[in-house]
One Martini backbone bead per residue (centre of mass of N, CA, C, O) as a GRO file, in nm:
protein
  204
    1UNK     BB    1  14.322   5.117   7.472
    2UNK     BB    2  13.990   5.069   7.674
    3UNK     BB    3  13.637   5.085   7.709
    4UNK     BB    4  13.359   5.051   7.769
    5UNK     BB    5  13.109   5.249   7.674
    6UNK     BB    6  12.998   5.374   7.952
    7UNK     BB    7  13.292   5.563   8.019
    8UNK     BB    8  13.303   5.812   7.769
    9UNK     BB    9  13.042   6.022   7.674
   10UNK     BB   10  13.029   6.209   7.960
   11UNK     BB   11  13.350   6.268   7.945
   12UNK     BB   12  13.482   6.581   7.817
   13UNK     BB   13  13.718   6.685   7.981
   14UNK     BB   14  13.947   6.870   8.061
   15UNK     BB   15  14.287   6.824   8.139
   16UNK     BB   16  14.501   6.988   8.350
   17UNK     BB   17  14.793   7.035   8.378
   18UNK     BB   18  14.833   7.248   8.607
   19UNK     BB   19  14.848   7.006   8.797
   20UNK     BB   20  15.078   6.892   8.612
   21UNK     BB   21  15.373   6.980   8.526
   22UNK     BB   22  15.485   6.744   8.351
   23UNK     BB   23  15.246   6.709   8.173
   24UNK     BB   24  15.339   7.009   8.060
   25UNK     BB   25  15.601   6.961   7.952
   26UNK     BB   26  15.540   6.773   7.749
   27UNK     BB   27  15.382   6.947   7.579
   28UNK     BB   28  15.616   7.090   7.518
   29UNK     BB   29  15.798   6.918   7.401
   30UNK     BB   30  15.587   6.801   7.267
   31UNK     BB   31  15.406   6.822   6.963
   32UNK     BB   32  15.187   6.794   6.758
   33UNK     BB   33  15.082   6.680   6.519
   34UNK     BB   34  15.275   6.720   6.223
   35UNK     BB   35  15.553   6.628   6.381
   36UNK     BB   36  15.859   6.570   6.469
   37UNK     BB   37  16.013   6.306   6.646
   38UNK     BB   38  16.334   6.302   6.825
   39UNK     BB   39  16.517   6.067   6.952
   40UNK     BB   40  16.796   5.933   7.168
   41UNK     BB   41  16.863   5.598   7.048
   42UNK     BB   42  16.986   5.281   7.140
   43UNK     BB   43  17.016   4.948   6.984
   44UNK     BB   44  16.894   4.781   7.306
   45UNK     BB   45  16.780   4.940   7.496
   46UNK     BB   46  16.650   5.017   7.785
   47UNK     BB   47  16.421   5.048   8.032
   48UNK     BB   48  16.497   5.371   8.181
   49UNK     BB   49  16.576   5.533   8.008
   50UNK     BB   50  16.516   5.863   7.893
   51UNK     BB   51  16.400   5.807   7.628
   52UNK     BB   52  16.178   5.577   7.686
   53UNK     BB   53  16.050   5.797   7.926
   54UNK     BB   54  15.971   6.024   7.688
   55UNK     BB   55  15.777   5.808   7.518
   56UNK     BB   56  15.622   5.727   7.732
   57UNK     BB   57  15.507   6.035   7.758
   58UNK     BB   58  15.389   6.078   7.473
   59UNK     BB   59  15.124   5.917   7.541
   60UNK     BB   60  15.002   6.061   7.760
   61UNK     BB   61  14.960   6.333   7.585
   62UNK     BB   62  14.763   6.126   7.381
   63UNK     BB   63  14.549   6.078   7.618
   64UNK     BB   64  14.479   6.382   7.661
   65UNK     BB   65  14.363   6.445   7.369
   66UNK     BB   66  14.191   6.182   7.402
   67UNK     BB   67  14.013   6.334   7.586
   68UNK     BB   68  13.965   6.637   7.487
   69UNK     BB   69  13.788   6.481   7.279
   70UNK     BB   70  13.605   6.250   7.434
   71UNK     BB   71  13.797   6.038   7.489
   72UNK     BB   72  13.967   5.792   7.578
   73UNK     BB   73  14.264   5.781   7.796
   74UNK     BB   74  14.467   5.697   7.498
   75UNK     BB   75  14.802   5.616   7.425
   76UNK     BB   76  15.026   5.538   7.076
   77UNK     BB   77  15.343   5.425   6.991
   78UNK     BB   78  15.595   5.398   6.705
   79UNK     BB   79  15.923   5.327   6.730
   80UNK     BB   80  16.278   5.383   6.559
   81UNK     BB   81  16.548   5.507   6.748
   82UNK     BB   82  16.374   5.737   6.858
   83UNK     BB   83  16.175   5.762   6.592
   84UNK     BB   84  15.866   5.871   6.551
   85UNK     BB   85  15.623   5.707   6.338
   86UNK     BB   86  15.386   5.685   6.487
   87UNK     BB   87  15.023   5.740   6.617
   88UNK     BB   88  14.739   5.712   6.871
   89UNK     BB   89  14.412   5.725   6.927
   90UNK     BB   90  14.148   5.699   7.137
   91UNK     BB   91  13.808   5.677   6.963
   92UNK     BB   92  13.535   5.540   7.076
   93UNK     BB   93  13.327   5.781   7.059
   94UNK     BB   94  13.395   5.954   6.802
   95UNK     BB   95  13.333   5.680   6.606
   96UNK     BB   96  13.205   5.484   6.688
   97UNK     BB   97  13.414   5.252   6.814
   98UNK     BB   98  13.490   4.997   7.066
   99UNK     BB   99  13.761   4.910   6.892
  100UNK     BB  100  13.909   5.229   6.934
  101UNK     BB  101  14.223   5.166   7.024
  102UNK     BB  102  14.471   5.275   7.001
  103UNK     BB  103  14.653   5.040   6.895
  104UNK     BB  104  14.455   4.954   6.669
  105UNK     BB  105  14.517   5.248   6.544
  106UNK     BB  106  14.774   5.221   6.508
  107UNK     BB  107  14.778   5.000   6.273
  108UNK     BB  108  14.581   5.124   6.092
  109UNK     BB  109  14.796   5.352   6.015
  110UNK     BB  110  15.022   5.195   5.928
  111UNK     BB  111  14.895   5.090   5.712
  112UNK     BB  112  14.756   5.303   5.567
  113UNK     BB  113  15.078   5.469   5.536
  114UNK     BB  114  15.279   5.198   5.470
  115UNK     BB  115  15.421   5.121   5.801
  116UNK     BB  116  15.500   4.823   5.825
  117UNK     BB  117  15.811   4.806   5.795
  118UNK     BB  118  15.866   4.898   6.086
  119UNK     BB  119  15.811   4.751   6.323
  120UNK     BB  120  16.063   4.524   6.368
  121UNK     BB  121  16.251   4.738   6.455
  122UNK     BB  122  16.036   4.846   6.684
  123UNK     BB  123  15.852   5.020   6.941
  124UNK     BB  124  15.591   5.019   7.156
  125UNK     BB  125  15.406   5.314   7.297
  126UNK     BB  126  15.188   5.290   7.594
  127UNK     BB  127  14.960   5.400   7.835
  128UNK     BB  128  14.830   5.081   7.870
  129UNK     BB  129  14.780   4.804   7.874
  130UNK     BB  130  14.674   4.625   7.691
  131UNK     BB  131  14.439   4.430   7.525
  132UNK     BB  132  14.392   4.168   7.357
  133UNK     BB  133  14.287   4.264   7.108
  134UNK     BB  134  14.566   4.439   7.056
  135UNK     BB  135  14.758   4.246   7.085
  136UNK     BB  136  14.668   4.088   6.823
  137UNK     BB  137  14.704   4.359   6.629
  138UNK     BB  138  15.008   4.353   6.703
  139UNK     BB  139  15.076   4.084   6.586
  140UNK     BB  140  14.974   4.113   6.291
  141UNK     BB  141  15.140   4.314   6.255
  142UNK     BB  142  15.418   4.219   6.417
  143UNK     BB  143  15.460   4.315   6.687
  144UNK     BB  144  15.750   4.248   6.951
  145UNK     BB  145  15.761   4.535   7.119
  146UNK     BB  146  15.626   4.657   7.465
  147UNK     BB  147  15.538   4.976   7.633
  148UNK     BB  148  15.398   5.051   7.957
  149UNK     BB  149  15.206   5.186   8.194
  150UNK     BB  150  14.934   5.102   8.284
  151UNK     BB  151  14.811   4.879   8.405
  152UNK     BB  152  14.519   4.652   8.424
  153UNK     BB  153  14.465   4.660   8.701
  154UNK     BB  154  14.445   4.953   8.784
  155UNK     BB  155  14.230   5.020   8.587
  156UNK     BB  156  14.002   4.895   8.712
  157UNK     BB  157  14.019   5.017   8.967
  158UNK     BB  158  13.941   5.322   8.829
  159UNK     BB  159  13.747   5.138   8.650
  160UNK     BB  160  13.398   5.047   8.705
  161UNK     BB  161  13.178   4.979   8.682
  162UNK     BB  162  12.832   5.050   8.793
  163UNK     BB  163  12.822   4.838   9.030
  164UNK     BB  164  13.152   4.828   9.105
  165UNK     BB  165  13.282   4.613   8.919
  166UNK     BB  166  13.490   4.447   8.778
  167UNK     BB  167  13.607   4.556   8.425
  168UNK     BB  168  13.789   4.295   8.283
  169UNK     BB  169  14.044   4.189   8.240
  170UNK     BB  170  14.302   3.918   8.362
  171UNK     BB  171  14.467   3.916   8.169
  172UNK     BB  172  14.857   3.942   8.065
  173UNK     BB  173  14.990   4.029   7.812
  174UNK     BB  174  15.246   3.857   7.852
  175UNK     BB  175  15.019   3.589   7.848
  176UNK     BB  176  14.999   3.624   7.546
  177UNK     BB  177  15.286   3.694   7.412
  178UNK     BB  178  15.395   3.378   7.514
  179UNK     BB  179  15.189   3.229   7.342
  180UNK     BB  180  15.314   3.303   7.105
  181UNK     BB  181  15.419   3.264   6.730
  182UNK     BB  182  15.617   3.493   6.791
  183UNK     BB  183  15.680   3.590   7.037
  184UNK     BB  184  15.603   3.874   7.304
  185UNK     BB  185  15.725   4.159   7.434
  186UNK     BB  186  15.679   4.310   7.784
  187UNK     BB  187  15.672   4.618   7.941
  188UNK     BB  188  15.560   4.663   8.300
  189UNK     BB  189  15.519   4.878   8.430
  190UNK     BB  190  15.570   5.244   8.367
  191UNK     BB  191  15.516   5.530   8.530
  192UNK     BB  192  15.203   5.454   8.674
  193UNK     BB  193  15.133   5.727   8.843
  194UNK     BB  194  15.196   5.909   8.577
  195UNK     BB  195  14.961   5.697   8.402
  196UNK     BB  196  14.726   5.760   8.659
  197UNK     BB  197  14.648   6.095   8.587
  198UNK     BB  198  14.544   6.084   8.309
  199UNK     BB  199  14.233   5.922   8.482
  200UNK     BB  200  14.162   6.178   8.664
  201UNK     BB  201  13.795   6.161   8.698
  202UNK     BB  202  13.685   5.986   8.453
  203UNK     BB  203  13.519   5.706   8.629
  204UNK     BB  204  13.339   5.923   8.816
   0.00000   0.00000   0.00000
């Protein structure tokens, strides 16, 4: 997920874990790229389960990532049994490139490294309702199940444009995905507040 770029470039604090200490947690649990993680997960488990909710805690800590490092806050990864196969940071300030959102990095990533063999029986946790565009790279990419955090209509809400004015699709990932052919399943928003708590202060 993204924002246009007028909303990137002048922010560049850390977020701070210390206000949330869950936050701070995960980034315990969950050790930075070029560790494995490895959670047990049984298929066909539901969203709710410790598992689930532990996976899409680690994309807001790499939410949190591409915040201190300059870029919007979104992160995604995909998961295959609970075993984290690859990651992906939001990068559109620092890449200069407005297309460079977690979940599009992440379909690269998995090209560039060879892993799109994975997909088909993975599942993408993305840390914000994708985008439209997102949601294209990740069907054709293969991806067929999506769980993600933050909704696109709060997302909107917390990041208006410069004008005041809601900036962003109404369409919902959900009403792209059942269009699509072979359909594409969509859950979330899931622990929405706290993964609205990672966008605290960043688009005013």
């Amino acid at each position: 997920m993204g924002r246009a770029s007028y909303a990137g470039g002048g922010h560049r604090e850390h977020f701070s874990h210390g206000r949330n200490p869950l936050l701070g947690l995960i980034v315990w649990l969950f050790p930075r790229r070029g560790s494995s993680h490895t959670i047990s997960l049984s298929r066909g488990s539901r969203v709710g389960c410790v598992a689930d909710s532990a996976l899409l805690a680690r994309t807001f800590d790499l939410a949190l990532q591409a915040r201190a490092a300059g870029d919007h806050p979104f992160g995604a990864l995909l998961a295959v049994d609970g075993v984290v196969v690859a990651e992906a940071l939001n990068r559109v300030t620092t890449s200069r490139d407005m297309t460079a959102h977690a979940e599009t990095e992440l379909v690269r990533v998995l090209e560039r490294d060879h892993l799109l063999d994975h997909v088909l029986g993975g599942v993408v946790y993305a840390s914000c309702e994708p985008c439209p565009q997102c949601v294209g790279a990740m069907f054709w990419a293969g991806v067929g199940h999506v769980v993600y955090g933050l909704s696109a209509a709060r997302l909107n809400a917390l990041a208006p444009a410069p004008d005041g004015s809601v900036h962003g699709f109404t369409i919902r990932a959900a009403e792209i995905g059942a269009a699509a052919v072979p359909p594409m399943r969509f859950e979330g928003p899931i622990d929405e507040d706290t993964a609205a708590q990672v966008h605290d202060g960043f688009w005013t």
